[in-house]
C-alpha positions in Angstrom: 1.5 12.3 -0.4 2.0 15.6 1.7 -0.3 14.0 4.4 2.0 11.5 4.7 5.2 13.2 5.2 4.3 14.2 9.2 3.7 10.3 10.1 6.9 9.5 7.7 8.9 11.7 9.5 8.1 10.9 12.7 8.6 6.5 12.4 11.9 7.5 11.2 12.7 9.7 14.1 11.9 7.2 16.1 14.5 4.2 14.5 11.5 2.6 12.3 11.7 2.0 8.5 9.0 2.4 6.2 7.8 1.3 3.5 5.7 3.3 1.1 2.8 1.7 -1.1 1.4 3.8 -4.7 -1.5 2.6 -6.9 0.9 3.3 -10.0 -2.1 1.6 -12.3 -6.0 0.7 -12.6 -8.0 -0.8 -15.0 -11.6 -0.4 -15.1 -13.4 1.4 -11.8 -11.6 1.6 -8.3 -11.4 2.8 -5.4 -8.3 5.3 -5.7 -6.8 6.9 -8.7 -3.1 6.1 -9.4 -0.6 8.3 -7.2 -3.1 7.5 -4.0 -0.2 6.2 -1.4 0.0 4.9 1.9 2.8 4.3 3.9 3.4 1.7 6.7 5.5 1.8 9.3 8.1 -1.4 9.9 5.8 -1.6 13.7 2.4 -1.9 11.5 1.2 1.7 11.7 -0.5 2.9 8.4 -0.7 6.3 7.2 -2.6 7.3 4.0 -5.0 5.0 2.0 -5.2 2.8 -1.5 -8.4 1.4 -1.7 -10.2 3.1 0.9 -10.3 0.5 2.8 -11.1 -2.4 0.6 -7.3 -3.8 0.3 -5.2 -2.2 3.2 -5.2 -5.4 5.1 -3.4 -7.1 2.4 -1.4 -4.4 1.6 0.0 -3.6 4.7 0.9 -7.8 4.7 2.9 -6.6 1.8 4.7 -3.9 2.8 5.8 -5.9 5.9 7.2 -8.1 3.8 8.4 -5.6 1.5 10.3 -4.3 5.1 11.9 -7.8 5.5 12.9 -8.4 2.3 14.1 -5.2 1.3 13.2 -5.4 -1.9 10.4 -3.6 -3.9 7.5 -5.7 -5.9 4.4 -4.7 -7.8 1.2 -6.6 -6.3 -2.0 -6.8 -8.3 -5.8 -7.2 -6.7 -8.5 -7.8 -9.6 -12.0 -8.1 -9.7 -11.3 -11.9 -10.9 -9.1 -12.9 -8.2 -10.1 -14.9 -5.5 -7.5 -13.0 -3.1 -9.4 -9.7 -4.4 -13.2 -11.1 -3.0 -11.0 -12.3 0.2 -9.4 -9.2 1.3 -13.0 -7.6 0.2 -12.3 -5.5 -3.3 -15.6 -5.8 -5.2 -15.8 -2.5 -6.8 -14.7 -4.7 -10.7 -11.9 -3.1 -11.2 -7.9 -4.1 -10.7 -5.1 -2.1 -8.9 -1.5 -2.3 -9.5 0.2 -0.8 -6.8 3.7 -0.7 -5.9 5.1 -1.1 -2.9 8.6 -0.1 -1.8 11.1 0.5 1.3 11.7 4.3 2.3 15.7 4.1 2.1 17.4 7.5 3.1 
């Protein structure tokens, strides 16, 4: 999270929210432990990793949305799912991470 902080600081010194994104659970094997985070600026920049790579894409979808909405939600990508093969998460485990605006 400390890595993130610089990147944090600066969007919102330059007017943009953010929206910060935590694997809070995982079952089975994955890519990241829970408390990995990633934040994502309102402009699309992305700080920090979940899945090392495997989900971002999807994720940063998310937390746009998360950003427009305004409200916090807990997404889930699974080994099962057939969003999980899209966005390229293969490693048979699922991730719950939850995603939520930075509000000051």
């Amino acid at each position: 999270m400390r890595e993130l902080l610089e990147e944090i600081d600066r969007w919102r010194s330059a007017g943009e929210r953010v929206a910060l994104a935590r694997v809070v659970a995982l079952e089975g094997s994955g890519p990241r432990q829970p408390g990995a985070a990633m934040a994502v600026s309102e402009s699309g920049e992305v700080a920090g990793s979940v899945s090392g790579g495997c989900v971002e894409g999807a994720v940063v979808a998310e937390a746009l949305e998360v950003l427009a909405g305004g409200e916090g939600r807990l997404v889930t990508f699974g080994y099962s799912d057939d969003e999980a093969f899209a966005v390229g998460l293969t490693c048979g485990g699922t991730l719950h991470i939850f995603i939520e605006p930075l509000d000051w």
